[in-house]
VEXDO-383539 format. One record per residue: x, y, z of N, C-alpha, C in turn. Coordinates in nm, 2 decimals. Example, Ala and Ser with C-alpha at 12.3 -4.5 7.8 and 13.67 -1.06 7.14 Angstrom:
<atoms>
ATOM, npx, npy, npz, capx, capy, capz, cpx, cpy, cpz
ATOM, 1.32, -0.57, 0.78, 1.23, -0.45, 0.78, 1.32, -0.33, 0.78
ATOM, 1.28, -0.22, 0.71, 1.37, -0.11, 0.71, 1.29, 0.00, 0.79
</atoms>
This chain:
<atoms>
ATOM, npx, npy, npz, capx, capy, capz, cpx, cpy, cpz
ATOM, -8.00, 5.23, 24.84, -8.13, 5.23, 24.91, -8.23, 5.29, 24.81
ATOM, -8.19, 5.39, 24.73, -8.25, 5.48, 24.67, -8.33, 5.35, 24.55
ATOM, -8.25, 5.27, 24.49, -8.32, 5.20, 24.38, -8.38, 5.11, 24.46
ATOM, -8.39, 5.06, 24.57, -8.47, 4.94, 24.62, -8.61, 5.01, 24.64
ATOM, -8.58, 5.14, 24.68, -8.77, 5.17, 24.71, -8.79, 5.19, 24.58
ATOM, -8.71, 5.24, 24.50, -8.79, 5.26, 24.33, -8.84, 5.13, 24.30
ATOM, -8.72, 5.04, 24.31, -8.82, 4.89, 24.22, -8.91, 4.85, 24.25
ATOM, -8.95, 4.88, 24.44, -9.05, 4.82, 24.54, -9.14, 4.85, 24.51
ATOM, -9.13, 5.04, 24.45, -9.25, 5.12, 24.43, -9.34, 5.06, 24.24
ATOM, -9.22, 5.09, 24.17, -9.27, 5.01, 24.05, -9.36, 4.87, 24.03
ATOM, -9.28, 4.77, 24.13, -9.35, 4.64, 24.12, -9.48, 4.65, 24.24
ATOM, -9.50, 4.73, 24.31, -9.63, 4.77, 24.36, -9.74, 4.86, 24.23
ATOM, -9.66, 4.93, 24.19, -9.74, 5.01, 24.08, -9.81, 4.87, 23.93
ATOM, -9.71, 4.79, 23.91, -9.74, 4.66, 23.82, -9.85, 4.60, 23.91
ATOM, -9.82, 4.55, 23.99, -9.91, 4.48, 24.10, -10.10, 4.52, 24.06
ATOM, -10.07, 4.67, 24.10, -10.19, 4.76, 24.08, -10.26, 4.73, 23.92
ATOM, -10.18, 4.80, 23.87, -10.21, 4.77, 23.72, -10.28, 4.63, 23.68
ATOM, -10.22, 4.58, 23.71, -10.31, 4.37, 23.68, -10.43, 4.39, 23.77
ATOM, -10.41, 4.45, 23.83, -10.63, 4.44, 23.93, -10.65, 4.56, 23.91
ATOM, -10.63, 4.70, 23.82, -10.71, 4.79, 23.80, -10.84, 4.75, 23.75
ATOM, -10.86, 4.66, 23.69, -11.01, 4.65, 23.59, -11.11, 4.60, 23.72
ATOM, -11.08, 4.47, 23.80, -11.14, 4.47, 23.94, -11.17, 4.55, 24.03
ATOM, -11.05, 4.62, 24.07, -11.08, 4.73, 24.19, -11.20, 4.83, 24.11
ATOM, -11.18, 4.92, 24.00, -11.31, 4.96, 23.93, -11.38, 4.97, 23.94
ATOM, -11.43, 4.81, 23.92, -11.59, 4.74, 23.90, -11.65, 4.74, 24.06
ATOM, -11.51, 4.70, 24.12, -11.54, 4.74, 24.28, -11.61, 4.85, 24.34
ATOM, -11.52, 4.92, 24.30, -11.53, 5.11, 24.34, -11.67, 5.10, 24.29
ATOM, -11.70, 5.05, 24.16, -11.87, 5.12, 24.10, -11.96, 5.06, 24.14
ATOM, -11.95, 4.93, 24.20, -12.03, 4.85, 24.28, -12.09, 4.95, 24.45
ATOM, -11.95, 5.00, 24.49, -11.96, 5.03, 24.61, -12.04, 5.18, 24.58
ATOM, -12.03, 5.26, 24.49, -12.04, 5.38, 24.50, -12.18, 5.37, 24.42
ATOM, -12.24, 5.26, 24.37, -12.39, 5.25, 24.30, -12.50, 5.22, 24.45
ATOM, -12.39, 5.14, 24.58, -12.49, 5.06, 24.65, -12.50, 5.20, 24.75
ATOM, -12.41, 5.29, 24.78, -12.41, 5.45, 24.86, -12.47, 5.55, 24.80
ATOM, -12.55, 5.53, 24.71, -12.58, 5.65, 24.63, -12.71, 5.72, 24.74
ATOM, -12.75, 5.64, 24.80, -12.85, 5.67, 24.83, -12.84, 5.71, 25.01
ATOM, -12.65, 5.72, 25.05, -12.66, 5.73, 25.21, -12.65, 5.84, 25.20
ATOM, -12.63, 5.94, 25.12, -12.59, 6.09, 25.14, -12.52, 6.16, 25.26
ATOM, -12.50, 6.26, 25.25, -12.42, 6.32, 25.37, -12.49, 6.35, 25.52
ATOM, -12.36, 6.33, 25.62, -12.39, 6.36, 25.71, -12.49, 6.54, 25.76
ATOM, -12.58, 6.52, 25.86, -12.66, 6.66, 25.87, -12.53, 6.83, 25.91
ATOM, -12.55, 6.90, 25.80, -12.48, 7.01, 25.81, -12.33, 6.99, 25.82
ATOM, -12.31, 6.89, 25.70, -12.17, 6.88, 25.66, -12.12, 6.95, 25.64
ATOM, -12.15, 7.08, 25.49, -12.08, 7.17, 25.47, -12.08, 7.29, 25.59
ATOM, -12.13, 7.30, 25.70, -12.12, 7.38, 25.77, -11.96, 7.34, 25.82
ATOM, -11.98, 7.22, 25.90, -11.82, 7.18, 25.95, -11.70, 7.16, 25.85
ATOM, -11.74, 7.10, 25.75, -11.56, 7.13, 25.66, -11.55, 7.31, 25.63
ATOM, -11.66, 7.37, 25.66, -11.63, 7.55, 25.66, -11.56, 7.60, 25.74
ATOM, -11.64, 7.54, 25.91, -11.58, 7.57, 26.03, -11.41, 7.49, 26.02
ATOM, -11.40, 7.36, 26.00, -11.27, 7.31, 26.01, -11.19, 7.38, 25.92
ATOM, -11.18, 7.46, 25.80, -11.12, 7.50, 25.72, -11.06, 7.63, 25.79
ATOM, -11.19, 7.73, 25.81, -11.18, 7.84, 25.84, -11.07, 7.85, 26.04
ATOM, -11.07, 7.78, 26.06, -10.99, 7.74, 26.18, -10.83, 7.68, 26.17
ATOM, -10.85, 7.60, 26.06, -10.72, 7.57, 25.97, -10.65, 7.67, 25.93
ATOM, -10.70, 7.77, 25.87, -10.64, 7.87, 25.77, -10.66, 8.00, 25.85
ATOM, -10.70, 8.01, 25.99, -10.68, 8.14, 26.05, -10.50, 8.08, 26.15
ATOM, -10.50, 7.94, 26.19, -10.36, 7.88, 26.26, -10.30, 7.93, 26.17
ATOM, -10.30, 7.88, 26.05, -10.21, 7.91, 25.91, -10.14, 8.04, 25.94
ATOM, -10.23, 8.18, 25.97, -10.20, 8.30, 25.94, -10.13, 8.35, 26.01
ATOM, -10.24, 8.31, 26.15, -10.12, 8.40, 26.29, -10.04, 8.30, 26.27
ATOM, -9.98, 8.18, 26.24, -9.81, 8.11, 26.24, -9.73, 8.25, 26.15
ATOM, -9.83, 8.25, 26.03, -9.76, 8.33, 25.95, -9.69, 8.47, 25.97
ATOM, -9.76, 8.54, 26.09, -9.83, 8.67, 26.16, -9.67, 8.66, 26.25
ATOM, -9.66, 8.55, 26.33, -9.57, 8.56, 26.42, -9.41, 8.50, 26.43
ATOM, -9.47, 8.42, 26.30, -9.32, 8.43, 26.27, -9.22, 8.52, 26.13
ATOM, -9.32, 8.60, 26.11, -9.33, 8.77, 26.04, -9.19, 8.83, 26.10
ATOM, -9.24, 8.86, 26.22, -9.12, 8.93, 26.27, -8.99, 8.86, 26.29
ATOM, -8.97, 8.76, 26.34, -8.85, 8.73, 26.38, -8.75, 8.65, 26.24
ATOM, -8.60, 8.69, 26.25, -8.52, 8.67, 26.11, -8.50, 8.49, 26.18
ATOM, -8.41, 8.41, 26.08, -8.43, 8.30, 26.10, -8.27, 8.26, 26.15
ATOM, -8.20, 8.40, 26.15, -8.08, 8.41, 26.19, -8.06, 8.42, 26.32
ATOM, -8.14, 8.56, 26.38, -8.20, 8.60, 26.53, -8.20, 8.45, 26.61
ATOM, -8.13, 8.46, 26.75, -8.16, 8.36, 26.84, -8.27, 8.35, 26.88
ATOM, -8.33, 8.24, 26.95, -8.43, 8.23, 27.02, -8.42, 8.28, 27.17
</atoms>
């Protein structure tokens, strides 16, 4: 099973390769015609708030499962 997703993944990676120069010119098409949509109002405020909310769950997980061994029953 192991070599069938490798080949699958490789002849997907070939695949890719023969329309890199396309997708590209795509990408710079797309990202020349958006230059001008800019961001949503008080973006960086929310990826601060979602981060800062992400990474306090992060801590107390970290906080509470501090004490207990992985041996200890539940």
């Amino acid at each position: 099973m192991f070599f069938v997703n490798s080949l699958l993944i490789y002849s997907l990676f070939i695949q890719l390769a023969t329309k890199w120069t396309f997708l590209m010119k795509t990408w710079q098409k797309v990202e020349w015609d958006m230059r001008t949509y800019g961001y949503p109002p008080e973006f960086a405020k929310r990826c601060i708030g979602i981060t800062a909310v992400i990474m306090l769950l992060a801590i107390g997980e970290g906080f509470a499962g501090k004490g207990r061994s992985a041996d200890e029953p539940q």
